[in-house]
N, C-alpha and C positions, 0 to 999 in steps of 0.2 A: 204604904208599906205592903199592903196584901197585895197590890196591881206588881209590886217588882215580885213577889214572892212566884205567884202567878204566872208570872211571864219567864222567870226560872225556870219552872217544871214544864211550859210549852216548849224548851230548847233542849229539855233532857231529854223530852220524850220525842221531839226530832232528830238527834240526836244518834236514838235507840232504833228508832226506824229504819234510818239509812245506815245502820250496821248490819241491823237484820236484811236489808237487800242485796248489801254487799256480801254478805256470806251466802246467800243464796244463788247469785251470780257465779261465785266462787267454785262453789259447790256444784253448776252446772258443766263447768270447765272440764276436761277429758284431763287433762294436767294436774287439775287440783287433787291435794293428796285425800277431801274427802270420795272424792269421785274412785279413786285407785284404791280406797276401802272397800267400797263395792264390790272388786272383783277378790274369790276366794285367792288363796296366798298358795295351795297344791292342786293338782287337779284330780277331778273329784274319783271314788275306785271301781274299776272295771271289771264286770261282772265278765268270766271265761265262758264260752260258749260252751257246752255237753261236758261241765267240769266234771258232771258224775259220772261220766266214759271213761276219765282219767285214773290210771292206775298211779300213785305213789311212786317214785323210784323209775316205775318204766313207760310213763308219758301214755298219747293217746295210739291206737291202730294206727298206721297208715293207710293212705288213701291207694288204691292201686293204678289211678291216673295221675298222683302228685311225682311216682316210681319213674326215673329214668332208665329205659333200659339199656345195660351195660352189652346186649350182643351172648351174656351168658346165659341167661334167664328160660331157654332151648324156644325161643319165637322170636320173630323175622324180626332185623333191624329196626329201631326207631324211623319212620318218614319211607320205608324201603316198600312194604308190603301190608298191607290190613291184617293184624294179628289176631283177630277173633275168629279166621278161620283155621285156626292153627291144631293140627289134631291133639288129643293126649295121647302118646304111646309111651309107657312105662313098660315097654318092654317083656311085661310080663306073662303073657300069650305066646307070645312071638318073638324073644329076645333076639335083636341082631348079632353077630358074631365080633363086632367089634365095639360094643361095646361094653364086656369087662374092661377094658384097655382103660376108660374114662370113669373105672370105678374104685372107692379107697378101700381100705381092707372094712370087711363087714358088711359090705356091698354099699359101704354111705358114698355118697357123691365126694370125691376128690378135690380140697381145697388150693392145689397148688395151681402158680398160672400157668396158663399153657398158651399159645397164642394158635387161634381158630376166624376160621372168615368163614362168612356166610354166603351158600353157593345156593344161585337161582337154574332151575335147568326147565325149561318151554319142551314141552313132545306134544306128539300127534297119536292117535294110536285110530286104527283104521282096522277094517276087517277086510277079508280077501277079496273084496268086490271094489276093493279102494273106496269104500264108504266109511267117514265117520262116528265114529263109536261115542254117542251120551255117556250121562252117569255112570260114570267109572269112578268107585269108589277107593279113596286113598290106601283103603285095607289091600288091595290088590296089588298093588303097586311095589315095584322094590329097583332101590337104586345102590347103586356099587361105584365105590371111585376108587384104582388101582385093584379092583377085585374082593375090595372089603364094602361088602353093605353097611351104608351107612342109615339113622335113624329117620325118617323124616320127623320135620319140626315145624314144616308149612306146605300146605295144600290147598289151591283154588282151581276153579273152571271158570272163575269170571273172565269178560273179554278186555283185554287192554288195546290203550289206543295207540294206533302204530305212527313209527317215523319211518316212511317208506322212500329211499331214492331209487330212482326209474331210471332205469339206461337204457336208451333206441340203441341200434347196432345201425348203422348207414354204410356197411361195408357190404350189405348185400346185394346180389344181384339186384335188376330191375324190377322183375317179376313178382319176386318176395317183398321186395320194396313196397312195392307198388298194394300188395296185400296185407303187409305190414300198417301201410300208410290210413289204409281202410277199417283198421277196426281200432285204430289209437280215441276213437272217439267214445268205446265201451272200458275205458279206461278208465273214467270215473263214477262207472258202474259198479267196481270190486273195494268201493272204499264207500269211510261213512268221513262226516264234517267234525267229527271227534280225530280225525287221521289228519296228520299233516304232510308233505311231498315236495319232496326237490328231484328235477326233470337234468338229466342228463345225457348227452349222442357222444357218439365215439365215432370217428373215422381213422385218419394217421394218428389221433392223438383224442383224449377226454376233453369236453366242452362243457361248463355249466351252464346251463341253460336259464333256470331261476332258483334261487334259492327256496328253501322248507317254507312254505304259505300250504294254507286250508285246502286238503284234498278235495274239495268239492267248489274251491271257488272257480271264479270266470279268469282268475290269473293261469289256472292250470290249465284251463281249456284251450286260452290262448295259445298259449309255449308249446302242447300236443300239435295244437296246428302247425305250428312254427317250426315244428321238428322233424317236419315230413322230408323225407329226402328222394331225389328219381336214384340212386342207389348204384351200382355200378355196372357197367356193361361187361358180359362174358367176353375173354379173349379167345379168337375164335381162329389164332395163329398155327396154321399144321407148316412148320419149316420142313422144307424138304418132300413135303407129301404132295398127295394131287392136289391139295388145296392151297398149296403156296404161289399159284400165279407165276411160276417160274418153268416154263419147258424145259428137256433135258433133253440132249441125246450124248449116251454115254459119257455122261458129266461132261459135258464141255458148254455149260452155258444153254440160254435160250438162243435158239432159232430166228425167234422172233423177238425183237425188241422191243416191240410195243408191251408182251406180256412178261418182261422182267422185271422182280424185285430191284434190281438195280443196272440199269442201262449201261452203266461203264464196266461191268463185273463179266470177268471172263465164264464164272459159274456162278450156281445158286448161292446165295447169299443166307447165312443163318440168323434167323430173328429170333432174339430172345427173347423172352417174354417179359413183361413188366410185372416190377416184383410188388406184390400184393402186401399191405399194412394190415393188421387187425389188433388194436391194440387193446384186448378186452383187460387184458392184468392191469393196465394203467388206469383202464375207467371204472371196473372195480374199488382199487384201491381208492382213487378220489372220491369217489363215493364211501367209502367207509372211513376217511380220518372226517369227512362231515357230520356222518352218523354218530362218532364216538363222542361228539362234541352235546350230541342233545340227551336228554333227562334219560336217565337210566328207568323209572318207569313205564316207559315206552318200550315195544319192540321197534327194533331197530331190525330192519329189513331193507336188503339192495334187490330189488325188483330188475332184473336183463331180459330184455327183447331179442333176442341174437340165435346165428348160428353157432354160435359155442367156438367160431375158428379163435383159434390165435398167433399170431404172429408179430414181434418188433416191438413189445413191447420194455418200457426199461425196465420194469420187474417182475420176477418170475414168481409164480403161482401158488410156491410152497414160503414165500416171504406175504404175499397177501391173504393163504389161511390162516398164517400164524397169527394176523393183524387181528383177521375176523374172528377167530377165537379166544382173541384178548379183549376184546370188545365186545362182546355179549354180537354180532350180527349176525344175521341167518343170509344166505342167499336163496332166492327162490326165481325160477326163469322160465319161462317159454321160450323151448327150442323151437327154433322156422328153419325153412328150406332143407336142404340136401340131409344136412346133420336129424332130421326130427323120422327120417329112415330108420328100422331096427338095425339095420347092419350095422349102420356107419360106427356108429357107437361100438360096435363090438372089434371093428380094425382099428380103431385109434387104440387099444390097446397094445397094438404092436408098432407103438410108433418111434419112427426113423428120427435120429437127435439130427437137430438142424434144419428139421423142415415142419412145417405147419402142421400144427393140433386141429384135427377135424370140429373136436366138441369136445372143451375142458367145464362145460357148467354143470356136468351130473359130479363131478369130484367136489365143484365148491358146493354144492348142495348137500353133497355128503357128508363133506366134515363140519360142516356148521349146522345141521338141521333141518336143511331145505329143502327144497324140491324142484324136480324140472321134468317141465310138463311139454312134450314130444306135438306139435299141429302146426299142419300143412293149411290147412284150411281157415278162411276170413271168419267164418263162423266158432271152428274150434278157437281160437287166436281170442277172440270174445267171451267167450264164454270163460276161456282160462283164467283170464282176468280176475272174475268172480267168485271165480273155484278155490284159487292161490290166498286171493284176500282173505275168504272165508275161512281156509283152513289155519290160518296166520292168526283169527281172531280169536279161534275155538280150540284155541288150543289149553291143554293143562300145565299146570305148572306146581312142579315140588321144589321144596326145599330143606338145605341141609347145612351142618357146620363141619366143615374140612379139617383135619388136624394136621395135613401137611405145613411144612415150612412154608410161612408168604412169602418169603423173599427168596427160595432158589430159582424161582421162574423155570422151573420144569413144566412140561405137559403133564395133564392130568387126567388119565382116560375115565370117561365115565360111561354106564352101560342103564339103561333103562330097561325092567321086565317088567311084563305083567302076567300076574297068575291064569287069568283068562286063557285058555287055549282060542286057536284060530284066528290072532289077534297081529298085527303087527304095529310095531310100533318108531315113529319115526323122532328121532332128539341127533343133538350134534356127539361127537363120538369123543369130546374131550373138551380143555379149556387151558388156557397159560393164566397166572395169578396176574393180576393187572394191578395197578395203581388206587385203582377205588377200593379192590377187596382191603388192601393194607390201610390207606385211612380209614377207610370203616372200621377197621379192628383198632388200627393205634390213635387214633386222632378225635380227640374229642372237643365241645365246643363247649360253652359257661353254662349251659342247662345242664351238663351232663350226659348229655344223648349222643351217640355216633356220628362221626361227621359222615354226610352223603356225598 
């Protein structure tokens, strides 16, 4: 009896055992519902960062880099220009004249919308020696668009990196050519490796040569070479004079046959002269729908080698300033040959319609900003290079917000002064509204920021 009682409680107590391992198994199980006790049932409460910053009702400061700027805010674009050198002028010194126009009654700021683009203008300003003028302070400064001074709202001297296209002229004489050909190697003398350059010639017609690569790589050096032309031979045809190889006696012909223009011809024979191409408006322009393609924080400069002729080209001169002052471009040139004369320049202004422009690059230089720089000589031709680049890189630049209409596409004359006396100052003499100013004002992207 005790041995069965006995042997009972060893089968209980096995029994007991192997429940207890089985619920511990269980219980190790990711599934089982003791295991899913374990994990709390909410999740646990989150302490707010500088909750005691927080105001009740009107939440925390905002951050002033978390702020999209809308273009109103009077500093440059989002992505456009570095805003933290942007002046404060509140006007109260020095109130400009127009702006009451942008003020509510009481003198508070005007909440109604208005629609405004943001205008970049690039100058030079230079003293009578044609020297460079430092430290020119933004207080000096005053810009006018239609004759109303406008505020500035942005002001640097830092240098930007340019997007330079170079046009060779191969319509020149030999001689020029040939001197041309000679300093194209101090070309990448007048730029830094932050620049980049597309190489362009022009003869009957614009060539691209290489597209925009690194101002300073061995692609460009190559393509300079490449671009060397013997240039064209003077025609040295006198019809009818002593030098036309043709004897006379009392017009009837040469005498002798051996020295006639034309042996079967009862008289002199008239040679016309072969009609000369200079197609600089064409290679201009191809050069500047390139230009308008790359980043707007670059300048954008068309660089010409040329005598300034023009002739035969399919579009005329006052259709490619329009381009270039729709497009932010400046043109800047060394004149060579005949044209880099003080005269010449001064009789192409009394010029005959139908026949060849001695020198049209001091007018695109004018309206856009630029400059053109007058040498005969392999050394001056070299050194210009440096000079152009230099002035190109050091230049200033303000900025402002326009309250014309963006979409009539009127010209917009603009005037740069500086208070300085003896100062001159060089900037483009206006601008057409273009396609970027209006998406930067109406067109915005999911952060909020203006689109570029």
């Amino acid at each position: 009896m005790k041995l069965g009682i006995a042997a009972c409680m060893v089968v209980v107590t096995g029994t007991l055992l192997a429940a207890q391992a089985r619920s511990a198994q269980q219980a190790a199980l990711p599934d089982s519902p003791q295991a899913q006790q374990a994990i709390p049932d909410s999740p646990r409460p989150q302490v707010v960062p500088n909750a005691a910053a927080i105001t009740p009702g009107k939440g925390a400061p905002a951050s002033t880099s978390a702020i999209a700027d809308d273009g109103f805010n009077g500093s440059a674009p989002t992505g456009a220009l570095p805003t933290n050198k942007t002046p404060v002028d509140d006007g109260a010194n020095d109130p400009a004249p127009d702006i009451k126009a942008e003020l509510g009654p009481g003198g508070r700021v005007a909440t109604l919308p208005v629609n405004v683009n943001f205008v970049q203008i690039p100058f030079t300003v230079k003293d009578k020696s044609g020297a460079l003028v430092p430290a020119l302070d933004w207080r000096e400064v005053r810009v006018y668009e239609n004759g109303l001074r406008k505020q500035i709202r942005f002001w640097t001297s830092d240098p930007f990196p340019l997007s330079v296209a170079f046009v060779i002229d191969q319509t020149l004489s030999v001689n020029v050519m040939n001197t041309v050909n000679n300093s194209l190697g101090a070309v990448q003398g007048g730029f830094t490796p932050y620049d980049e350059m597309a190489i362009y010639t022009y003869n009957n017609g614009p060539v691209l040569r290489t597209d925009y690569t690194g101002a300073q790589s061995a692609r460009v050096n190559a393509v300079l070479a490449q671009s060397k032309s013997s240039g064209r031979d003077v025609y040295l045809g006198d019809p009818g004079g002593p030098l036309s190889q043709t004897a006379e006696i009392n017009g009837k012909g040469a005498f002798d046959p051996n020295v006639a223009a034309n042996r079967s011809a009862p008289a002199a024979i008239f040679q016309a002269p072969p009609k000369e191409m200079h197609a600089l408006n064409d290679a201009i322009f191809m050069a500047a729908q390139s230009l308008a393609k790359r980043p707007e924080v670059r300048r954008r400069v068309i660089y010409v080698v040329s005598d300034g002729k023009e002739y035969g080209s399919k579009i005329k001169s006052k259709e490619v300033i329009r381009y270039l002052q729709t497009n932010k471009i400046a043109v800047y040139a060394t004149v060579v040959g005949d044209s880099a004369t003080p005269y010449t320049g001064f009789l192409d202004r009394f010029h005959i319609p139908l026949t060849m422009r001695e020198n049209i690059l001091p007018q695109y230089a004018a309206a856009t900003g630029g400059e053109a720089i007058a040498e005969w000589r392999q050394k001056g031709i070299e050194q210009s290079f440096a000079k152009i680049g230099g002035d190109v890189r050091l230049q200033y630049t303000v900025g402002y917000y326009s309250n014309e209409p963006i979409t009539d596409g009127k010209f917009r004359p603009v005037e740069v002064k500086v208070l300085r006396p003896g100062l001159d100052v060089v900037a483009k003499k206006g601008y057409y509204p273009s396609a970027e100013n209006l998406m930067r004002t109406g067109t915005r992207n999911n952060s909020g920021a203006a689109a570029q």
